[in-house]
VOPAGU-2260 file (C-alpha; in pm, 1 decimal, decimal comma):
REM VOPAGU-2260
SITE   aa  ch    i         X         Y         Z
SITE  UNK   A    0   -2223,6    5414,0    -954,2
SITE  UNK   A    1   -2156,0    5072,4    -793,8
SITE  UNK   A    2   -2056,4    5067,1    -404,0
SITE  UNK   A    3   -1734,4    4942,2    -246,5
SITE  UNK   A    4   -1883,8    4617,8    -177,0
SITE  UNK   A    5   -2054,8    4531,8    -498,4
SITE  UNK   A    6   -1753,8    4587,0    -641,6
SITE  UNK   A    7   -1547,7    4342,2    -429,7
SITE  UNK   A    8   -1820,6    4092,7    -453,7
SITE  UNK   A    9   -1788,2    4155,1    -845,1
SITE  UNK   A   10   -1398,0    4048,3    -789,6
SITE  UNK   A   11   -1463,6    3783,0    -571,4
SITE  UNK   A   12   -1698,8    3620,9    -799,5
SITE  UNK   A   13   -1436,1    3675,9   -1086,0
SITE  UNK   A   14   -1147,1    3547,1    -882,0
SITE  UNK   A   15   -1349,5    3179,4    -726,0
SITE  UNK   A   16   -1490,7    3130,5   -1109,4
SITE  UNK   A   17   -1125,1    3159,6   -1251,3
SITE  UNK   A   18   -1006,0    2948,2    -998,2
SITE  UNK   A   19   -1226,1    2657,9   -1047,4
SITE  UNK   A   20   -1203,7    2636,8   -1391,4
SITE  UNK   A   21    -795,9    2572,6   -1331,4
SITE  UNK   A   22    -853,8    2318,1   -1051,0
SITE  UNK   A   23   -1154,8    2175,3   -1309,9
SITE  UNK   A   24    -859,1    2215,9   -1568,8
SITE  UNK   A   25    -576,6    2044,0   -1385,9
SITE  UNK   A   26    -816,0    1785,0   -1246,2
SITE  UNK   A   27    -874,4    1683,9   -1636,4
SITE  UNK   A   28    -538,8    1654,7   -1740,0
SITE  UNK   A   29    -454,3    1447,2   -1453,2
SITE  UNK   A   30    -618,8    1158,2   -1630,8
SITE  UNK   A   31    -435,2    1179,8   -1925,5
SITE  UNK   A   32     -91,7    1082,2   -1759,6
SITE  UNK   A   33     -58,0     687,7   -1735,0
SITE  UNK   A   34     230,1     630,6   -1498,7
SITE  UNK   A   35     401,2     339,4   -1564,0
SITE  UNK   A   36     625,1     183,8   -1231,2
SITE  UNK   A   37     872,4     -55,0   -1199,4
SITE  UNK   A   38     825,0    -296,6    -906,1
SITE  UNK   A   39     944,6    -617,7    -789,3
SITE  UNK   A   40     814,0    -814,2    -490,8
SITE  UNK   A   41     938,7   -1143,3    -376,7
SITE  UNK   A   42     940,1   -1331,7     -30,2
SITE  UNK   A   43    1306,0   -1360,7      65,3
SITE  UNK   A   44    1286,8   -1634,4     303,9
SITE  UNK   A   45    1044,4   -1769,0     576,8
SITE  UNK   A   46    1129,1   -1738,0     925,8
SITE  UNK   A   47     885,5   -1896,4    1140,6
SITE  UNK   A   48     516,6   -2095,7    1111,1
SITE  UNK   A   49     420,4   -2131,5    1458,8
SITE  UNK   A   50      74,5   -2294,0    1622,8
SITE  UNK   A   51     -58,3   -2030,2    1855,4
SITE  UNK   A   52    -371,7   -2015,1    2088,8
SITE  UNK   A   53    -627,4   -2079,5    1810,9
SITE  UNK   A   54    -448,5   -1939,4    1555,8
SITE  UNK   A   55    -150,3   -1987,6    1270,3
SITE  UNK   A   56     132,7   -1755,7    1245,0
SITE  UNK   A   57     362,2   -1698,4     985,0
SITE  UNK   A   58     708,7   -1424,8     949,6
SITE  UNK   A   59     857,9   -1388,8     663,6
SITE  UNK   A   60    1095,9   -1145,9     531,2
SITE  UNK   A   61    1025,6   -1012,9     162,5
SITE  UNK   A   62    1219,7    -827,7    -111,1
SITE  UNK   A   63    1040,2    -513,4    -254,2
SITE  UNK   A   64    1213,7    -369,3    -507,9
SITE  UNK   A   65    1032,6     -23,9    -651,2
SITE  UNK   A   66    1037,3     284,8    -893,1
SITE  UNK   A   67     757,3     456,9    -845,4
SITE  UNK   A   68     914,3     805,5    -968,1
SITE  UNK   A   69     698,5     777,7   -1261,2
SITE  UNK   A   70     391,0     813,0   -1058,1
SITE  UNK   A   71     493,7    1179,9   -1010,3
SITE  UNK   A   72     437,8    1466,9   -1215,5
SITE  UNK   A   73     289,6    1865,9   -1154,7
SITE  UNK   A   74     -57,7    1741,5   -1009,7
SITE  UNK   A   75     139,1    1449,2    -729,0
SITE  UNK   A   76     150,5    1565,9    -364,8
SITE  UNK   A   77     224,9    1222,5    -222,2
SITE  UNK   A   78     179,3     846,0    -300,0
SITE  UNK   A   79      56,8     583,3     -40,6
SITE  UNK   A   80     272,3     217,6    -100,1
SITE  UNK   A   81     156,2     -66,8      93,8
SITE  UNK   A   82     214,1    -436,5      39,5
SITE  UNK   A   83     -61,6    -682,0     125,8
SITE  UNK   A   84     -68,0   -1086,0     138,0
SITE  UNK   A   85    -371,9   -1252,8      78,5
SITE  UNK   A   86    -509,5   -1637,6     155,3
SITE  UNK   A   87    -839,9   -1810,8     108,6
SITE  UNK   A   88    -870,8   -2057,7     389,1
SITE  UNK   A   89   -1161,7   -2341,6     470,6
SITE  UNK   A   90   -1276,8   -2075,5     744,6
SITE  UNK   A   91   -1237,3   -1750,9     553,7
SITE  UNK   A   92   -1284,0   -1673,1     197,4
SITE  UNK   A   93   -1087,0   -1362,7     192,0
SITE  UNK   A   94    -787,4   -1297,3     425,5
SITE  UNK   A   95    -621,0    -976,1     318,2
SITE  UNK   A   96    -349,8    -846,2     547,3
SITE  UNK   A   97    -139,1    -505,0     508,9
SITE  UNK   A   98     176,9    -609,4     616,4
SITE  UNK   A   99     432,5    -253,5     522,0
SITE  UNK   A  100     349,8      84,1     424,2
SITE  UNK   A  101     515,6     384,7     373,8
SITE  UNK   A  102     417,0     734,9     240,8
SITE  UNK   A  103     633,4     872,4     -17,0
SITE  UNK   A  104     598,3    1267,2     -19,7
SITE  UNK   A  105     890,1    1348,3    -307,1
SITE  UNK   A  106     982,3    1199,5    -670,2
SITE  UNK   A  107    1370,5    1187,0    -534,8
SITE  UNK   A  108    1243,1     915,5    -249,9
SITE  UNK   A  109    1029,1     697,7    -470,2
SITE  UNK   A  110    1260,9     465,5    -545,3
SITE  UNK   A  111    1228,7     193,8    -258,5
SITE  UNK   A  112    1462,4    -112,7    -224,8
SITE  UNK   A  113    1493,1    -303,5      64,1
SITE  UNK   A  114    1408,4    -643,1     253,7
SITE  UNK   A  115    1101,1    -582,1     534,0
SITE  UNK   A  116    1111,3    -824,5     836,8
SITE  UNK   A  117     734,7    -893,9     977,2
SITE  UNK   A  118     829,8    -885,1    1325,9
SITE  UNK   A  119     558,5    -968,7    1602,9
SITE  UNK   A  120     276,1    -834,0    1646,6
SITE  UNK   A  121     282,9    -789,9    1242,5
SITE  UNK   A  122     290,1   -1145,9    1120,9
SITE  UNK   A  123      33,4   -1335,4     945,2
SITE  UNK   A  124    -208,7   -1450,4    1086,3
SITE  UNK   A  125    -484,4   -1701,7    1066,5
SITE  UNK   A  126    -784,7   -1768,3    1327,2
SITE  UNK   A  127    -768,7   -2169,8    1278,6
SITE  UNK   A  128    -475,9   -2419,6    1218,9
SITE  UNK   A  129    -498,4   -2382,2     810,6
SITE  UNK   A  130    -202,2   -2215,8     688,7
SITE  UNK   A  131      49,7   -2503,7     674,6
SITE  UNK   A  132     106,6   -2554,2     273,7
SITE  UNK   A  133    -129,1   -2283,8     198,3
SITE  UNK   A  134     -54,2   -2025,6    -100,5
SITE  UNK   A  135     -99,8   -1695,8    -104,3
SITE  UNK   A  136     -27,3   -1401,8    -321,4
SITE  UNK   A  137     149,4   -1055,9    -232,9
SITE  UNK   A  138      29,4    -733,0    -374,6
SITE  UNK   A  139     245,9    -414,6    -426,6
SITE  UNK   A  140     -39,7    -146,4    -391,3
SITE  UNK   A  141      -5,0     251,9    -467,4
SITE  UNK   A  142    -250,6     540,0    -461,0
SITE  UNK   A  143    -151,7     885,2    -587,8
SITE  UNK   A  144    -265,9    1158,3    -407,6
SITE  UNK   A  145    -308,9    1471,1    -636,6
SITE  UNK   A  146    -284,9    1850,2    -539,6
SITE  UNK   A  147    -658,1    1860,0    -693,9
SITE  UNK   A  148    -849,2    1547,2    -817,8
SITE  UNK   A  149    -949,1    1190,9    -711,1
SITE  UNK   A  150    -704,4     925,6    -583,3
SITE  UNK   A  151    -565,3     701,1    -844,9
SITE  UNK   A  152    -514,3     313,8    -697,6
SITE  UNK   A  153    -278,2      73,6    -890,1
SITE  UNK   A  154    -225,5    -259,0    -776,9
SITE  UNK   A  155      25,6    -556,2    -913,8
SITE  UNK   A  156       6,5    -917,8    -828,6
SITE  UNK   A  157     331,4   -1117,9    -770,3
SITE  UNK   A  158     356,3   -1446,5    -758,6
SITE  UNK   A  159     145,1   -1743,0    -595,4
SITE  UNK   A  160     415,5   -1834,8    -229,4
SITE  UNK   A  161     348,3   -2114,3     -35,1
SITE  UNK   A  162     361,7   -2119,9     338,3
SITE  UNK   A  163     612,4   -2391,7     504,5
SITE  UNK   A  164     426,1   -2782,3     558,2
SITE  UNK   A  165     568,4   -2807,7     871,1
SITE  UNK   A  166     590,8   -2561,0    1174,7
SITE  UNK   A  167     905,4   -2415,8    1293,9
SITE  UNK   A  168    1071,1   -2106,0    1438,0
SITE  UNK   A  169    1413,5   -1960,5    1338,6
SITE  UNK   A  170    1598,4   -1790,9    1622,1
SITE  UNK   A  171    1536,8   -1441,0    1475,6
SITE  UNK   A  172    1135,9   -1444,7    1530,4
SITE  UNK   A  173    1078,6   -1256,2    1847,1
SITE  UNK   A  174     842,0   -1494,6    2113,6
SITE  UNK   A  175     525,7   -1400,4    2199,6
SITE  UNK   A  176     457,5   -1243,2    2484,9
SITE  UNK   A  177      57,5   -1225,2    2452,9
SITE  UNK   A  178    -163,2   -1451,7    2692,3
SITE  UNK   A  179    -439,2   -1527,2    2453,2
């Protein structure tokens, strides 16, 4: 006869082998779901360009519009949604900034519509005097996290925005308080 513990090892084995050929399973048919989201992204308005210490800053307030409810199904535990602006200047090739983010954790919340405000210290940035008449785009990014699996990372591109020619400040952009 087998002993006590042979025979738990015996149901152990059985038990860890089952269960990774479900997570194996589920981690499959993950890939054959192709969520398809509805977003929008626009910049609302512009509410400062201002000449700082060595640098260009720029607030604006933008219009994200979003249904990402598609984006969850049996294998979601959460999506990441972030919103980046990027710039090529004569100093930098690649400026890519993250200016919102927000983790969604339930279908019933992933629909997102509102207007975000950069407010300082979030506001673009640029290490030189360059951004006057510059374009950029603005990305609506999203990575779904699964229960078991690899991240999946969608992006969209909206739009090619161009910052103000001139510097000014609305009333609403909070003044820096930084020394440098």
């Amino acid at each position: 006869m087998h002993t006590y513990l042979y025979r738990i090892n015996t149901l152990f084995t059985i038990a860890s082998t089952t269960l990774g050929v479900i997570c194996l399973a589920t981690a499959l048919t993950d890939w054959t779901i192709r969520p398809d989201p509805k977003v929008h992204l626009a910049v609302q308005s512009f509410d400062g360009l201002q000449k700082e210490y060595r640098n260009d800053r720029a607030w604006l307030t933008v219009d994200v519009e979003a249904d990402l409810r598609s984006c969850f199904h049996w294998n979601t535990k959460q999506a990441f949604v972030y919103i980046t602006a990027d710039f090529t200047t004569a100093q930098n090739a690649v400026n890519e900034v993250v200016i919102w983010s927000r983790i969604v954790q339930q279908k019933r919340n992933a629909r997102i519509k509102e207007a975000i405000r950069l407010e300082y210290p979030y506001a673009l940035t640029d290490p030189g005097y360059s951004m006057r008449n510059l374009t950029f785009d603005l990305h609506l990014d999203w990575e779904t996290v699964p229960v078991v699996g690899v991240l999946h990372r969608s992006r969209r591109k909206f739009g090619e925005f161009a910052f103000p020619n001139e510097y000014f400040r609305t009333n609403a952009v909070p003044r820096s308080n930084s020394a440098w």
